[in-house]
C-alpha positions as CSV (number, residue, x, y, z in Angstrom):
1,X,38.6,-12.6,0.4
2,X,37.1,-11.2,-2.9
3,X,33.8,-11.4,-2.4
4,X,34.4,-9.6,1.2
5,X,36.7,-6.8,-1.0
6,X,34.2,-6.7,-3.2
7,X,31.3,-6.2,-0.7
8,X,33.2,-3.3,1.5
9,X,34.0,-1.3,-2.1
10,X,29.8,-1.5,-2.8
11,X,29.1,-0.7,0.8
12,X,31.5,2.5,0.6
13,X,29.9,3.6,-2.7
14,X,26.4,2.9,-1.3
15,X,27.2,5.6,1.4
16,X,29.2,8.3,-0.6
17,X,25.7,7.7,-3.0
18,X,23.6,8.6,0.3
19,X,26.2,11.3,1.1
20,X,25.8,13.4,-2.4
21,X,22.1,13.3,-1.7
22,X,22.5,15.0,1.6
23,X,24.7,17.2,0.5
24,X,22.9,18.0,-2.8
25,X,19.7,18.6,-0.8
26,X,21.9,21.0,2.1
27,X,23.2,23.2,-0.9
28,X,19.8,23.9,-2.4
29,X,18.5,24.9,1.5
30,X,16.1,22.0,1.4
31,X,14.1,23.1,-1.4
32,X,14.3,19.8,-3.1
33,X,13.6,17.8,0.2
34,X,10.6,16.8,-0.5
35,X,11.7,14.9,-4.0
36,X,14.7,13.3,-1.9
37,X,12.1,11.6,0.8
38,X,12.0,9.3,-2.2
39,X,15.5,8.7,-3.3
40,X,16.9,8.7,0.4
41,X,15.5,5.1,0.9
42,X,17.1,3.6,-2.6
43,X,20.8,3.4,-1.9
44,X,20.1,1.3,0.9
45,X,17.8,-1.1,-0.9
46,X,20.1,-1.6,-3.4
47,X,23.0,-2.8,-0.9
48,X,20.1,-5.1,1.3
49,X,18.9,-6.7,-1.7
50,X,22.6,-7.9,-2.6
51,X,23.8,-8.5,1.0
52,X,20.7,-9.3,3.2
53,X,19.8,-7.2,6.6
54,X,22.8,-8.5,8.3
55,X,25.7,-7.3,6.5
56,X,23.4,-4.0,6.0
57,X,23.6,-2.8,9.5
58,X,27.1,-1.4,9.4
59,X,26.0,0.6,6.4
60,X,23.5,1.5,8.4
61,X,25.4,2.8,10.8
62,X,27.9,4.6,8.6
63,X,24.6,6.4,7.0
64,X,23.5,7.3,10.5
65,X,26.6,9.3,11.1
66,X,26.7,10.8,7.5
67,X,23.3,12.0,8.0
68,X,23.9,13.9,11.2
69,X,27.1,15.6,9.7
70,X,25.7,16.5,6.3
71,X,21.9,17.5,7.2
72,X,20.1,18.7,9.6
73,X,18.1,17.8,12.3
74,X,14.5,17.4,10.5
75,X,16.7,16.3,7.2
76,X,18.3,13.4,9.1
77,X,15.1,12.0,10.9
78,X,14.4,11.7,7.4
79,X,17.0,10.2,6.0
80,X,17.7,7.6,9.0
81,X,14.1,6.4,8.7
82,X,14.3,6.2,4.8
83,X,17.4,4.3,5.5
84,X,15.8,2.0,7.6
85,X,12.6,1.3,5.0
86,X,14.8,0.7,2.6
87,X,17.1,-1.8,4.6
88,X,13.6,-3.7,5.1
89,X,12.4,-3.7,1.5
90,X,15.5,-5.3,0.7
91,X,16.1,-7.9,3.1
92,X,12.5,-8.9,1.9
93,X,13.7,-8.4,-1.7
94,X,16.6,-10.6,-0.7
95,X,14.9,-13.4,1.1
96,X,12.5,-13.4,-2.1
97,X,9.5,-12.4,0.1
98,X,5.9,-12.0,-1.2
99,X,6.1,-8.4,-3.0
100,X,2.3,-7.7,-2.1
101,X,3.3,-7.9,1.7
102,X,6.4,-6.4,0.9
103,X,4.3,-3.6,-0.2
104,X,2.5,-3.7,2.8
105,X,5.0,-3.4,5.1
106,X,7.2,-0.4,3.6
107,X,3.7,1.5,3.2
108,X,3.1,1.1,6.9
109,X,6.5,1.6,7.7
110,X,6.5,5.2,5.7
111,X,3.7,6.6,7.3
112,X,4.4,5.5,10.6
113,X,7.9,7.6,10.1
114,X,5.5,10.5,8.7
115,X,3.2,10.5,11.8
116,X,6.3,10.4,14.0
117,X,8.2,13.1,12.5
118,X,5.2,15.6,12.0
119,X,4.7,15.6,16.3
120,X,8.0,14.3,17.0
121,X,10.2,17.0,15.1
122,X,7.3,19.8,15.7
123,X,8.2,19.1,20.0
124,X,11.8,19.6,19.1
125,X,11.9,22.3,16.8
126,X,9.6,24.6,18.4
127,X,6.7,24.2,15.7
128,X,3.4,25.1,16.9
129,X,0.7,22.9,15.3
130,X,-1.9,24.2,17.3
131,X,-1.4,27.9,15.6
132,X,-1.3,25.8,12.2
133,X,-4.4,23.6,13.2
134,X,-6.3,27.1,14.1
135,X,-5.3,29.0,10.9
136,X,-6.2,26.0,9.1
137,X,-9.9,26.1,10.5
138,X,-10.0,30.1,9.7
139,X,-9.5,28.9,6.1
140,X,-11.7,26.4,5.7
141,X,-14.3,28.3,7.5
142,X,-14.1,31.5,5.2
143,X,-14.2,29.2,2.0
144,X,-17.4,27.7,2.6
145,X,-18.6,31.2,3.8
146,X,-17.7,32.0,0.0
147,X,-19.2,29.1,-1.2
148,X,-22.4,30.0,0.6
149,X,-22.3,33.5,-0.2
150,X,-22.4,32.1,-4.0
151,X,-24.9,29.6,-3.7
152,X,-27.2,31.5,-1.6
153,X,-27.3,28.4,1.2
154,X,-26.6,29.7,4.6
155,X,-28.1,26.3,5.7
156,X,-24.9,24.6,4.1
157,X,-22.5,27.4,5.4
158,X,-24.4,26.8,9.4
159,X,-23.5,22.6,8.9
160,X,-20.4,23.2,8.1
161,X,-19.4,25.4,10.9
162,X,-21.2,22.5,13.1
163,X,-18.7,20.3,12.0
164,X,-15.4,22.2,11.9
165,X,-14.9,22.4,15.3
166,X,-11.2,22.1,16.6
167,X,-11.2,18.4,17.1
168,X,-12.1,17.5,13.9
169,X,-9.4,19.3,11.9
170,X,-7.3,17.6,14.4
171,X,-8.6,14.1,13.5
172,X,-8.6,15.4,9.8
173,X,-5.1,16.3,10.1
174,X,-4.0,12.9,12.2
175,X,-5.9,10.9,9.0
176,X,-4.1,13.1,6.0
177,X,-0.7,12.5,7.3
178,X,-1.1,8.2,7.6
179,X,-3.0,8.2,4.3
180,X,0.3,10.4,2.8
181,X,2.9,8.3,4.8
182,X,1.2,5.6,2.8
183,X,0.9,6.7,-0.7
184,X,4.6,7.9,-0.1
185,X,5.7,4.0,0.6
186,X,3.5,3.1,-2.6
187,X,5.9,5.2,-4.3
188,X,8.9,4.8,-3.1
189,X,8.1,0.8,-3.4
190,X,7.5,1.4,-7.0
191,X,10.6,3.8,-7.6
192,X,12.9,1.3,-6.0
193,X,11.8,-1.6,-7.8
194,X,12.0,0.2,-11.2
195,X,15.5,0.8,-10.4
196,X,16.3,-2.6,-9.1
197,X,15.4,-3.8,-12.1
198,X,17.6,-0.8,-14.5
199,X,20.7,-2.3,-12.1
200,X,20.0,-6.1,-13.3
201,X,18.8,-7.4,-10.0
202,X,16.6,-10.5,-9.9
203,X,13.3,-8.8,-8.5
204,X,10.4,-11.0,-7.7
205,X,7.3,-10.0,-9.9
206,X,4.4,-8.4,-7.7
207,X,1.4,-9.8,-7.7
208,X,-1.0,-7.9,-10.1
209,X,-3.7,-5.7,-8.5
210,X,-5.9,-7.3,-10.9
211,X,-5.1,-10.9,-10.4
212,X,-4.9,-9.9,-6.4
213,X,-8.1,-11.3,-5.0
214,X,-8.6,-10.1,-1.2
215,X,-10.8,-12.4,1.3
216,X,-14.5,-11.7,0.2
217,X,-15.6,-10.1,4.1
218,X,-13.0,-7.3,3.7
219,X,-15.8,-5.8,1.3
220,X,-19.0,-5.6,3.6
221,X,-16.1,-5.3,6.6
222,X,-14.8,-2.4,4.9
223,X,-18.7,-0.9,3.6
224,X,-19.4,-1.2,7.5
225,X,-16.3,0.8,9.1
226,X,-16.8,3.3,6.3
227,X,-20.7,3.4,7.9
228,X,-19.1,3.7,11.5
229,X,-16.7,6.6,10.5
230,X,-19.9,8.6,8.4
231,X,-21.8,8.3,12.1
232,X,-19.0,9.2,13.9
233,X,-18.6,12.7,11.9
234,X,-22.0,13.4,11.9
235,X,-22.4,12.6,16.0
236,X,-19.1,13.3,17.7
237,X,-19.7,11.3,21.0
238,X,-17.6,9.0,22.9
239,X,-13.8,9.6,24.4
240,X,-11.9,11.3,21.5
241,X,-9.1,8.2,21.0
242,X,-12.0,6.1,19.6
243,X,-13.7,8.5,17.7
244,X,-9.8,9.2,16.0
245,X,-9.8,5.1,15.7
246,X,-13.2,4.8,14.3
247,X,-12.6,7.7,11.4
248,X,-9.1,6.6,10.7
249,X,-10.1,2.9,10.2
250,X,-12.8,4.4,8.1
251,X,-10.7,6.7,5.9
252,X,-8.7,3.6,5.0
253,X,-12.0,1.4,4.3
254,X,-12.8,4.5,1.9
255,X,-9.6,4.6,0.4
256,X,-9.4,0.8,0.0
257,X,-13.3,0.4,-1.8
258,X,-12.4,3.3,-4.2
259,X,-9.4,1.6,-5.0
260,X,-10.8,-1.5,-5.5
261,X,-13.8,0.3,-7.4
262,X,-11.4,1.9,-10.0
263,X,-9.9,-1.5,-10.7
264,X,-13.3,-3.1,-11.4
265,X,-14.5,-0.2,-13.5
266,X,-11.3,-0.5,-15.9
267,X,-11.5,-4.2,-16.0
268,X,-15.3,-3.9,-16.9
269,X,-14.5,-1.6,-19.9
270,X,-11.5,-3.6,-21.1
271,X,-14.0,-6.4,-21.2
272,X,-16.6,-4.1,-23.4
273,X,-14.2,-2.0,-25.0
274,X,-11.3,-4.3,-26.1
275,X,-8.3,-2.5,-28.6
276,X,-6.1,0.4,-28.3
277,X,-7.0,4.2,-29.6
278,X,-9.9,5.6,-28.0
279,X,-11.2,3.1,-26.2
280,X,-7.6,3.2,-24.1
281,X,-8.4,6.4,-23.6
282,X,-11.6,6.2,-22.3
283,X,-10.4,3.4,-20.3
284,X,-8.5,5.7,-18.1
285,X,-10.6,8.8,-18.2
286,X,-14.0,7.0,-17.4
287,X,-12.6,5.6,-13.8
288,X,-11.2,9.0,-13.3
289,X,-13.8,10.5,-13.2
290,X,-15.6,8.7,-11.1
291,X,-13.3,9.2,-8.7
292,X,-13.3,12.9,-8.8
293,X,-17.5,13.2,-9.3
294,X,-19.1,9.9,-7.9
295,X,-16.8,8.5,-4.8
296,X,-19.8,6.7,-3.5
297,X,-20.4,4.8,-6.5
298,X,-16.7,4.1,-7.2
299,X,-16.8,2.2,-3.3
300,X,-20.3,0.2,-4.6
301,X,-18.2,-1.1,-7.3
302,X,-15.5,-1.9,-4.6
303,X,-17.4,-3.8,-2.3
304,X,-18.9,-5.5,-5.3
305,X,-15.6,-6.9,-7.1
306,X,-14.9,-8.0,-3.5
307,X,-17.7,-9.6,-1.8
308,X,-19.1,-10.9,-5.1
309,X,-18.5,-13.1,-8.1
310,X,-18.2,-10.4,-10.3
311,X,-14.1,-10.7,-10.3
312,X,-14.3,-14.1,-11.7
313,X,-17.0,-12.8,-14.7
314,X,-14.2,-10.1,-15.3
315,X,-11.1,-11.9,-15.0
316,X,-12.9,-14.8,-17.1
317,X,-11.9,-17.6,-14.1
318,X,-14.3,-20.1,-12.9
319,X,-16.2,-19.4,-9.2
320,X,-14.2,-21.0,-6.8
321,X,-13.4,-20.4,-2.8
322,X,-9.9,-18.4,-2.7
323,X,-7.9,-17.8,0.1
324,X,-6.5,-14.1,1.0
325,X,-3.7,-14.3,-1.8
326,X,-6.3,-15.6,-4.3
327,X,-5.1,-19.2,-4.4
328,X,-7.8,-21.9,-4.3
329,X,-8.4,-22.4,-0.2
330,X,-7.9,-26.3,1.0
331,X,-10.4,-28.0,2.7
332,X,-10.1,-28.1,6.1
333,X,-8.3,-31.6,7.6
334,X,-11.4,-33.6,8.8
335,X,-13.7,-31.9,6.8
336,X,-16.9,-33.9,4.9
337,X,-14.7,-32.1,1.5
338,X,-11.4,-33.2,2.7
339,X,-12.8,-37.1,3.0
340,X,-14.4,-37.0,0.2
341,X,-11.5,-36.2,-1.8
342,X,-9.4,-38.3,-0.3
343,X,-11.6,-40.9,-1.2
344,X,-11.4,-39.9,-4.6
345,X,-7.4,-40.0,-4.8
346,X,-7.2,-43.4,-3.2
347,X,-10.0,-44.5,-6.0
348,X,-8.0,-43.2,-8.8
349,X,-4.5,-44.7,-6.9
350,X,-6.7,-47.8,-7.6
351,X,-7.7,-47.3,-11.0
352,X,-3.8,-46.4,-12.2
353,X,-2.6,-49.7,-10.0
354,X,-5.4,-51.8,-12.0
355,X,-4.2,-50.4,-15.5
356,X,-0.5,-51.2,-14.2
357,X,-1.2,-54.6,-13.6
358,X,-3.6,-55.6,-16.7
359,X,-0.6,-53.9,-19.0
360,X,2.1,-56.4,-16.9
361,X,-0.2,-59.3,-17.3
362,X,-0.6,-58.8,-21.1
363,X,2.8,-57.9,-21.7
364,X,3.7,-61.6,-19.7
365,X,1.1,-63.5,-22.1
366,X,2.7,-62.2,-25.3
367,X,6.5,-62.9,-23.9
């Protein structure tokens, strides 16, 4: 009876929490909506990762109706869906789920709400992406008539209007949104946890990007989609849904080499440049850089750290075949290795059962 006392009282708090941060965000006209995409998802987590998914949904529910009494339409799309991120990121955080596919999950999970509401609430509220889509090609066309003007290139200024034709910025519009939706759930991963953690709860530990050691043909996979979207912006053929799969798929591969890039870059100077001082500093300035000046070199370093040994030389750990969560892969049952280990064990069972017996024997003799 206490603990159900107990749970009602968090599970009203929970809601008045999400309340105030409607209503804060109605009194200041939505100027400070963008900062609460973040927070609306954290009230929520905090009562899933106490109370599992189950006992979650009638909060869920009472949120639901808060939301549409207190905001607005847009405002409550965006709430409910934070809402429903965070009950997931709980639950996980609840059933002590791995927190690397945790991650996963509430990134995909944010952007699909992004891609939903941009056409979703655009059909509703009478926004007209098409004007927006056409004013944004206006500006992008006059700054790289600037930029030619300045450089004295027409030839670059003739390319580039080649390429911005309308379905492009479309595509290039589609592929901003995911990759926001998904640095959004990066951050609202990372906020939640951080405040987990200020509350006391028992939070798994993440597994370390640096530690994290992803299946070695996601490198030259990755190298090769980033290839196929490169072709498919240069030579626009084919029905428009796979062109839009194609450079998607190879905006991620991009954004997943670089990624992987900056992390063996810093590992490489920690390893040359030990210590604190400058040498931190140029830790952090040095892969920076490379991302804003040399992209393509960044992704080289990716698919290297990946499809090579050079993550073992940096993390100092002996060459060995890991699995996708970077645990040491099993032989497969059958296998020439499997036997051949097996073999070993039941030789070394042996040895111990010898040893066991000569120490009984001798221990016998000198009774």
């Amino acid at each position: 009876m206490q603990e159900n006392t107990k749970k009602l009282t968090f599970g009203a708090m929970i809601v008045a929490i999400f309340g105030v941060l409607l209503l804060v965000n109605r009194q200041t006209a939505g100027l400070l909506e963008e900062m609460f995409l973040y927070m609306f998802p954290i009230p929520m987590v905090a009562f899933s990762a106490r109370y599992d998914w189950k006992n979650s949904l009638p909060v869920l529910v009472c949120m639901t109706l808060i939301s549409f009494l207190f905001g607005t339409f847009s405002t409550s799309f965006y709430a409910i869906s934070g809402a429903v991120t965070g009950l997931v990121l709980g639950a996980r955080i609840y059933r002590r789920k791995d927190m690397t596919r945790t991650m996963a999950i509430v990134m995909v999970l944010t952007a699909a709400a992004n891609l939903l509401s941009t056409y979703v609430l655009a059909s509703v509220m009478g926004y007209d992406l098409a004007a927006d889509l056409s004013a944004m090609e206006t500006t992008m066309q006059e700054a790289f008539g600037k930029a030619a003007e300045m450089s004295g290139n027409p030839a670059t200024y003739e390319a580039a209007l080649q390429l911005l034709t309308p379905e492009y910025i479309r595509r290039l519009f589609l592929i901003s949104i995911i990759v926001m939706g998904l640095i959004q759930g990066f951050l609202v991963y990372q906020l939640s946890l951080l405040i987990l953690r200020r509350l006391r709860y028992h939070v798994p530990k993440p597994t370390s990007l640096a530690e994290f050691a992803p299946p070695r043909w996601t490198g030259i996979a990755a190298l090769v989609l980033f290839f196929g979207y490169s072709f498919s912006v240069m030579n626009p053929q084919g029905p428009e849904i796979v062109q839009l799969g194609v450079q998607a798929a190879g905006m991620l591969a991009m954004v997943y080499l670089m990624a992987f890039g900056y992390i063996a870059v810093w590992m490489w100077m920690r390893k040359l440049m030990p210590g604190g001082g400058f040498s931190r500093i140029l830790r952090i300035l040095v892969p920076i850089l490379m991302l804003l000046a040399m992209p393509q070199v960044l992704m080289l370093a990716g698919v290297f750290y990946i499809s090579s040994g050079f993550r073992n030389y940096l993390t100092g750990k002996p060459s060995q075949k890991e699995g996708g969560n970077g645990q040491p892969q099993k032989p497969a049952p059958g296998s020439a290795e499997a036997r051949l280990q097996e073999r070993r064990s039941k030789r070394m069972a042996s040895a111990m059962q010898l040893m066991d017996d000569y120490s009984t024997g001798r221990q016998n003799q000198e009774e």
